[in-house]
KOLPANU-762792 format. One record per residue: residue number from 1; residue in one letter; y, x, z of N, C-alpha, C in turn. Coordinates in steps of 0.02 Angstrom, whole numbers, plus 50000, padded with zeros to 5 digits. Layout:
<nodes>
   n res   n.Y   n.X   n.Z  ca.Y  ca.X  ca.Z   c.Y   c.X   c.Z
 NUM   a     Y     X     Z     Y     X     Z     Y     X     Z
...
</nodes>
This chain:
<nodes>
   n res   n.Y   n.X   n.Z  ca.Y  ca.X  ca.Z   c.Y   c.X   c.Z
   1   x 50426 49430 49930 50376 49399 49974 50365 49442 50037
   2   x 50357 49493 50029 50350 49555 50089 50408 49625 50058
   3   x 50449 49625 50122 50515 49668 50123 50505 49707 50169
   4   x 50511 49781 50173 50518 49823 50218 50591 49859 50193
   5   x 50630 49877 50249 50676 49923 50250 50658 49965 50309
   6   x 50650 50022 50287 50651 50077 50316 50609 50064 50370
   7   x 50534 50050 50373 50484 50006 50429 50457 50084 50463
   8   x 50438 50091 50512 50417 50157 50546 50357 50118 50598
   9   x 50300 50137 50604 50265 50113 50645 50225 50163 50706
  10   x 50226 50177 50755 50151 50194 50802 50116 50173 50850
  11   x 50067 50201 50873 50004 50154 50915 50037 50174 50982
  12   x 50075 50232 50985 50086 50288 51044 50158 50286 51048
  13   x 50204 50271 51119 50264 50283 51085 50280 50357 51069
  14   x 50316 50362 51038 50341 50442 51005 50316 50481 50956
  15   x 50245 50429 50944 50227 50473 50903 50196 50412 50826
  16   x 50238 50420 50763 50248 50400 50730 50177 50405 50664
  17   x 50150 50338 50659 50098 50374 50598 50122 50331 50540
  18   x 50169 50278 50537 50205 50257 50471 50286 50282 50489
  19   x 50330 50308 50436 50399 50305 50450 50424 50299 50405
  20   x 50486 50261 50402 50553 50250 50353 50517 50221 50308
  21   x 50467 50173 50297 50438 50136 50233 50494 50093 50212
  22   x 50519 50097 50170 50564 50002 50101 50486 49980 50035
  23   x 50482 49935 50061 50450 49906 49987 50480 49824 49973
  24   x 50464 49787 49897 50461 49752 49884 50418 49725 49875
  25   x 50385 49666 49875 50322 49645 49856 50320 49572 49831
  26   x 50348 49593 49762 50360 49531 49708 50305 49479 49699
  27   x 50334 49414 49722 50285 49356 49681 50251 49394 49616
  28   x 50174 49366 49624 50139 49376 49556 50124 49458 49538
  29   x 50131 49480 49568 50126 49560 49570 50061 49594 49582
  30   x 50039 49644 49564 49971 49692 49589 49990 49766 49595
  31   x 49960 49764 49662 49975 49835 49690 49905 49869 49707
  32   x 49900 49923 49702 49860 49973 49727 49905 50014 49785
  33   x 49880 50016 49848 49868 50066 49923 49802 50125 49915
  34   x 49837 50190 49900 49792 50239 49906 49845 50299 49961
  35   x 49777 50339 49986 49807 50388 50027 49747 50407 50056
  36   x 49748 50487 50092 49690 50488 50128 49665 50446 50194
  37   x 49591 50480 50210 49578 50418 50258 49610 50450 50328
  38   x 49626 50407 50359 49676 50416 50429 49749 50400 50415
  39   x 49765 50398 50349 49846 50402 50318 49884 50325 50344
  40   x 49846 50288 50352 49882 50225 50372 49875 50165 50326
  41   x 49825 50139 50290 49844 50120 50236 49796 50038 50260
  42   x 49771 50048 50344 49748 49973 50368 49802 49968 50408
  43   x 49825 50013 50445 49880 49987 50492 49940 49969 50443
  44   x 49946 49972 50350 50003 49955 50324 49978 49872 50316
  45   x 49937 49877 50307 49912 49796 50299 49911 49741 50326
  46   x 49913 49776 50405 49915 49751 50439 49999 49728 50483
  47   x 50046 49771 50466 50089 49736 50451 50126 49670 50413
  48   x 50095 49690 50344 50100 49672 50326 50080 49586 50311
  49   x 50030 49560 50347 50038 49500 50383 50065 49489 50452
  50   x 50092 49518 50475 50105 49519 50556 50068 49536 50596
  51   x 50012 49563 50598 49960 49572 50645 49985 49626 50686
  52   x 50022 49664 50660 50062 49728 50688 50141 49726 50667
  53   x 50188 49739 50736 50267 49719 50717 50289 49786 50692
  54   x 50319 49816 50677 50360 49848 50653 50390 49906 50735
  55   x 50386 49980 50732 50444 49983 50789 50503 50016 50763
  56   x 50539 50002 50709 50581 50002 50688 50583 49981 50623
  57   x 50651 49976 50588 50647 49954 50528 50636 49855 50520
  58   x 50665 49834 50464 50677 49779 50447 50621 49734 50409
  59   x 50557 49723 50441 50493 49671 50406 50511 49597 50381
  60   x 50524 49565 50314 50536 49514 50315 50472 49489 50260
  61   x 50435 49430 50282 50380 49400 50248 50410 49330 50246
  62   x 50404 49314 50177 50402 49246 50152 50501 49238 50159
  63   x 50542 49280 50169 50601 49271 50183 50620 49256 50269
  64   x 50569 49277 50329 50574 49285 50386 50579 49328 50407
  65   x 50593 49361 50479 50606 49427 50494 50558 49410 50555
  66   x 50488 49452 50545 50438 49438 50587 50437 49440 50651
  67   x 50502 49491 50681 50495 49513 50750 50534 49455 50766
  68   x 50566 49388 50761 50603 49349 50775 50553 49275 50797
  69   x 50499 49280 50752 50452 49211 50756 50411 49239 50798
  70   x 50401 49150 50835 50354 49141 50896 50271 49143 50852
  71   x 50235 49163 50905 50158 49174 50902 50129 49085 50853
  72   x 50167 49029 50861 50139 48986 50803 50163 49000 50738
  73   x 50211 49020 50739 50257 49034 50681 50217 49082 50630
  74   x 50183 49137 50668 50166 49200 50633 50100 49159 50615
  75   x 50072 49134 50655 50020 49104 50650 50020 49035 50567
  76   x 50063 49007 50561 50082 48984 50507 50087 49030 50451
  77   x 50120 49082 50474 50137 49135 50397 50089 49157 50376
  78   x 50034 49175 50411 49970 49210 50404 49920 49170 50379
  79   x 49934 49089 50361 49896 49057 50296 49916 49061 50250
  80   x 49976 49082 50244 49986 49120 50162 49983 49173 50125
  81   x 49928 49208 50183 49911 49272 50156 49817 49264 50185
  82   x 49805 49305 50115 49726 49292 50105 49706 49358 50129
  83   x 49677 49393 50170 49653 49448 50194 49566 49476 50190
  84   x 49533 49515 50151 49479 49532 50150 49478 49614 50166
  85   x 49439 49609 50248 49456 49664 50283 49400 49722 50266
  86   x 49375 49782 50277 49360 49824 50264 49284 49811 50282
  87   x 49288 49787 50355 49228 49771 50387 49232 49694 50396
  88   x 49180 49678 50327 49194 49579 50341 49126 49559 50381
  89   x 49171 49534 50428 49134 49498 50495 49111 49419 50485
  90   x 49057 49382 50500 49031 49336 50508 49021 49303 50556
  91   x 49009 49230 50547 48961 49180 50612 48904 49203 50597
  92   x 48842 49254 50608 48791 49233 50571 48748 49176 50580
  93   x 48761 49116 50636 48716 49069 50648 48723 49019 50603
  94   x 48784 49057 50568 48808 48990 50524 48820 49009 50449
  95   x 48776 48948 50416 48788 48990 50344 48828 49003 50295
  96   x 48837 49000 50228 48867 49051 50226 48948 48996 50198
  97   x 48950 48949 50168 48966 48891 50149 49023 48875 50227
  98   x 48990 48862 50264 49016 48856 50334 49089 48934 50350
  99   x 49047 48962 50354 49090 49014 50345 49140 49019 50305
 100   x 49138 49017 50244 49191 49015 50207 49238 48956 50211
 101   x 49211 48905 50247 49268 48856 50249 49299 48853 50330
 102   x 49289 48904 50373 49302 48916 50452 49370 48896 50436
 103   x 49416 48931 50386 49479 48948 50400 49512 48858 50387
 104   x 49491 48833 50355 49504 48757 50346 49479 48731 50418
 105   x 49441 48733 50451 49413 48715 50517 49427 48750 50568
 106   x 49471 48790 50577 49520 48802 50628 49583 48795 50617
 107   x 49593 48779 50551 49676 48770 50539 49674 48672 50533
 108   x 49617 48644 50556 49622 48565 50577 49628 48529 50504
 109   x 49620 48561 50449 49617 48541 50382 49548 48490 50357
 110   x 49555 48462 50322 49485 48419 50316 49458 48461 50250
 111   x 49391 48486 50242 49342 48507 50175 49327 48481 50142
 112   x 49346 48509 50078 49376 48478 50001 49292 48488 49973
 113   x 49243 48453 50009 49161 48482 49969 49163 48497 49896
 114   x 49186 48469 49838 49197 48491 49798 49227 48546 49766
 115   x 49279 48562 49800 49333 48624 49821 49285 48669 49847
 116   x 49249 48657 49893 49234 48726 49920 49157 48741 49874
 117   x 49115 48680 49831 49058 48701 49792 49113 48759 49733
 118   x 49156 48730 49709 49185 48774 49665 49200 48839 49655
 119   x 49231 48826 49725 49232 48911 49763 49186 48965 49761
 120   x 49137 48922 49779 49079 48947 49797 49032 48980 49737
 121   x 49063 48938 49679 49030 48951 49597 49082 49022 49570
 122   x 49118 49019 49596 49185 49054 49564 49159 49135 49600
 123   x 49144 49146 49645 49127 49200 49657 49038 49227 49669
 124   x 49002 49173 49623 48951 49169 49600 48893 49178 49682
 125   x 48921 49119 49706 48873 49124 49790 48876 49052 49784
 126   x 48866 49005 49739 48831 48941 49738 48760 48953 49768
 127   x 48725 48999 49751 48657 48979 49753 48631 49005 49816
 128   x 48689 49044 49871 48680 49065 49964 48736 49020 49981
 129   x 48732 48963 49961 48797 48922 50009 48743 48904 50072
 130   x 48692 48905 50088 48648 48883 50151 48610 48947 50168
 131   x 48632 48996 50139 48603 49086 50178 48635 49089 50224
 132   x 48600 49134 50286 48642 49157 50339 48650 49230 50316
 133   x 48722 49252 50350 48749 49322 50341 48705 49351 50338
 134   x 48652 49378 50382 48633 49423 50378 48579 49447 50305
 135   x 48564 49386 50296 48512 49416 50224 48562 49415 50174
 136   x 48627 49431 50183 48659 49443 50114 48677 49538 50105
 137   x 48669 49520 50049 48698 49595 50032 48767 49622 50035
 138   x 48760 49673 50031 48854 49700 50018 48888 49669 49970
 139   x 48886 49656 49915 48911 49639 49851 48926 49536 49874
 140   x 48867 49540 49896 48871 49465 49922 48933 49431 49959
 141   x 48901 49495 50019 48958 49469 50091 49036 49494 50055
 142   x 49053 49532 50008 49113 49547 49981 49127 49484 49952
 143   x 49076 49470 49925 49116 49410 49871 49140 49352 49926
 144   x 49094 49326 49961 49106 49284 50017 49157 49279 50066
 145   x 49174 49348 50061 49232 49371 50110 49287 49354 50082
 146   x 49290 49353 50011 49343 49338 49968 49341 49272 49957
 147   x 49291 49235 49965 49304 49163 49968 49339 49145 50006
 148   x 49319 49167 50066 49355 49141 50126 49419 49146 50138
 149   x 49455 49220 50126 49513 49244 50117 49550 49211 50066
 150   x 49517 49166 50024 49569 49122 49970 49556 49046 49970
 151   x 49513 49035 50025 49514 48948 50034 49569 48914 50064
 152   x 49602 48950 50083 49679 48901 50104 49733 48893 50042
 153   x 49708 48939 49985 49757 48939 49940 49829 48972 49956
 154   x 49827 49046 49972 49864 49089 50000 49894 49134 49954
 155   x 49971 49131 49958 50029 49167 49909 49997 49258 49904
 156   x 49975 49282 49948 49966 49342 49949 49893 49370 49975
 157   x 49862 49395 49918 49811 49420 49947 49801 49492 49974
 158   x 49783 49523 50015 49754 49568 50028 49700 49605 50041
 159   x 49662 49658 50022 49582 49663 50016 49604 49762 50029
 160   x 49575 49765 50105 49552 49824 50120 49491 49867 50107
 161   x 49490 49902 50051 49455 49948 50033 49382 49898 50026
 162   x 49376 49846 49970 49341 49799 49972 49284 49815 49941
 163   x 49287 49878 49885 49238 49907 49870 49209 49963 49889
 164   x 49213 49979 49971 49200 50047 49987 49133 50057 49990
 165   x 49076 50003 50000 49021 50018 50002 48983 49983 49952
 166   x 49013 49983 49888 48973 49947 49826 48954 49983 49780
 167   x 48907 49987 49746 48912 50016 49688 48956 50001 49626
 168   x 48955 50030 49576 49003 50048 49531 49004 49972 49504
 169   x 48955 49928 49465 48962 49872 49436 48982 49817 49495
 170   x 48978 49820 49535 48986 49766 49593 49052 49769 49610
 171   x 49063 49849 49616 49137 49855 49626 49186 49825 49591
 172   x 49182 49835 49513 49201 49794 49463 49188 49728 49463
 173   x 49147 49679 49501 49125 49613 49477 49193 49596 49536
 174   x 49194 49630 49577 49238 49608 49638 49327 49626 49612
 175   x 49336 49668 49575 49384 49691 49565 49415 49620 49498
 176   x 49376 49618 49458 49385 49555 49407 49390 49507 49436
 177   x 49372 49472 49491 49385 49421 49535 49459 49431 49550
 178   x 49483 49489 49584 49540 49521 49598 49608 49491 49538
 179   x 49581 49522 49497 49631 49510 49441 49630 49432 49421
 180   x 49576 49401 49432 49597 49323 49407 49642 49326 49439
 181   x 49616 49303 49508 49672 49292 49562 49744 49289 49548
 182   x 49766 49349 49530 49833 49381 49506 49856 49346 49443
 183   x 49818 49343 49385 49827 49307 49340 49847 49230 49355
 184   x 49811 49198 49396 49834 49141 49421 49892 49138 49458
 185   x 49928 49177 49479 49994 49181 49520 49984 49220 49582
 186   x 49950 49218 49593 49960 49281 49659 49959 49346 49655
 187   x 50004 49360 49730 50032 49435 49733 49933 49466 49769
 188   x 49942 49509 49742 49876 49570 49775 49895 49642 49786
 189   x 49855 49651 49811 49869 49735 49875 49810 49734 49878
 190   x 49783 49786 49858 49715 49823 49885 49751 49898 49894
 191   x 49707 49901 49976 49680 49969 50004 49643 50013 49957
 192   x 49651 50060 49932 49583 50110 49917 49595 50173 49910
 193   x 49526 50219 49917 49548 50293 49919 49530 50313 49831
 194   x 49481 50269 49813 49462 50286 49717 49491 50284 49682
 195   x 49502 50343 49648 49566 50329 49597 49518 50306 49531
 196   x 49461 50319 49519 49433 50284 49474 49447 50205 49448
 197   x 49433 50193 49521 49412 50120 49529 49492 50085 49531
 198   x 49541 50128 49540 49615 50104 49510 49644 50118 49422
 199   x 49590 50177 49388 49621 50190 49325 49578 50113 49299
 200   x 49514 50108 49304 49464 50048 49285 49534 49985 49282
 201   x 49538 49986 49332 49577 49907 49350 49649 49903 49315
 202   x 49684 49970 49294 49737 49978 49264 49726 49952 49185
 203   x 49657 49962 49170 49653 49945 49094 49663 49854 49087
 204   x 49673 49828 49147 49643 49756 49133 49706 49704 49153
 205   x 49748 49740 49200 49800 49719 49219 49879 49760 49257
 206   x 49935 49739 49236 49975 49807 49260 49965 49796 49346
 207   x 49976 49863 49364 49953 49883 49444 50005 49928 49452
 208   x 50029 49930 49488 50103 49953 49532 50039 50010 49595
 209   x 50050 50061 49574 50005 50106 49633 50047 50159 49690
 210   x 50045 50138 49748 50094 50145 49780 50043 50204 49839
 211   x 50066 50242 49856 50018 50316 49893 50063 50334 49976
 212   x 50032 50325 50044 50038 50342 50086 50042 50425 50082
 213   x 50088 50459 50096 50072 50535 50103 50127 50542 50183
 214   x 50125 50593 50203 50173 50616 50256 50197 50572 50293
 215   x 50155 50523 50321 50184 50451 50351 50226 50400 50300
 216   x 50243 50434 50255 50309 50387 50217 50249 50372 50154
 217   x 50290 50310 50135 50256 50259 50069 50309 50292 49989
 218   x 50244 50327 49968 50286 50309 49876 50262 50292 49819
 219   x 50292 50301 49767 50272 50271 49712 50244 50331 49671
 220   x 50155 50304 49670 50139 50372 49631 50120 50368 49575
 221   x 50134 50415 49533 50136 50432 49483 50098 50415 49430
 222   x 50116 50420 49341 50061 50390 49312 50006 50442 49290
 223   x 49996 50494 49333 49925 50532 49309 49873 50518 49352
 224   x 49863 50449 49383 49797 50418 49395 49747 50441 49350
</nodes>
């Protein structure tokens, strides 16, 4: 689903903060992204839907080679990937129901009301589908964020460091959401620096934990 050969990325030319990355990123799969903070592990993500090209090395998503497709194209690929970013941003004029179905209402799709009450039960925010952002909590706006990030029904999810500001049970309520997901067929990638909060998640489902160090991507080890 997502192929790197030998991917090298920077903001600056010459000066490199991803290099020589290969990964695979098997249908149905769960991965853990750990590394320290500055290590690269939003700018890998962000490749990783196209939001950022590659300056070297071979990116292929969905069996495309990203640097080749036009701005609709990428724009197409990027509904098949579910993204819950670090800092989840809102309409706040608009509540919260609305929000979670934006991505259906800019992608010209008609709202499945039933579909999206479900949704809405599934990550237990039935009862703020008419809250505005702002009176929600962290644990809230996480879950919500993850609604939204999976209302198109997207092959690949991704969730940047989604529990960085939760506490320990919330973290987990979000992380079990995580793993349905996966259980149901989708590939997942979470960002994180906790190795806790990756041994937790190892008991529940296998997790492939993959560690940014020295610019380069590896496969780390099982003394999580």
């Amino acid at each position: 689903m997502i192929e790197m050969q030998g991917v090298s990325f920077g903001y600056h030319e010459g000066e490199q903060l991803l290099s020589d990355m290969t990964l695979s990123l098997q249908p149905g799969s769960f991965h853990f992204l750990t590394g320290p903070s500055g290590s690269g592990k939003t700018t890998f993500l962000r490749l990783c839907y196209a939001d950022l090209l590659p300056s070297a090395g071979g990116l292929q998503v969905f069996g495309q080679d990203v640097r080749g497709l036009s701005r609709d194209a990428i724009a197409l690929l990027r509904r098949r990937v579910g993204v819950v970013h670090q800092d989840t941003q809102f309409l706040d004029h608009l509540p919260v129901a609305e929000n979670i179905a934006l991505p259906l209402t800019v992608s010209g799709q008609p709202i499945d009301m039933q579909a999206l009450k479900q949704l809405l039960g599934w990550v237990q925010m039935g009862p703020h589908a008419r809250t505005l952002p702002p009176s929600l909590s962290g644990g809230e706006r996480q879950r919500a964020a993850l609604a939204r990030a999976v209302i198109l029904s997207p092959e690949v999810v991704l969730a940047d460091e989604p529990t960085g500001n939760l506490d320990w049970d919330m973290s987990m309520r979000l992380i079990q959401l995580l793993v349905e997901l996966n259980r149901s067929g989708k590939t997942v990638l979470i960002a994180t620096h906790d190795l806790n909060l990756i041994r937790a998640t190892k008991t529940m489902v296998s997790a492939r934990v993959l560690r940014i160090a020295g610019k380069k991507l590896q496969l780390a080890g099982a003394d999580l």
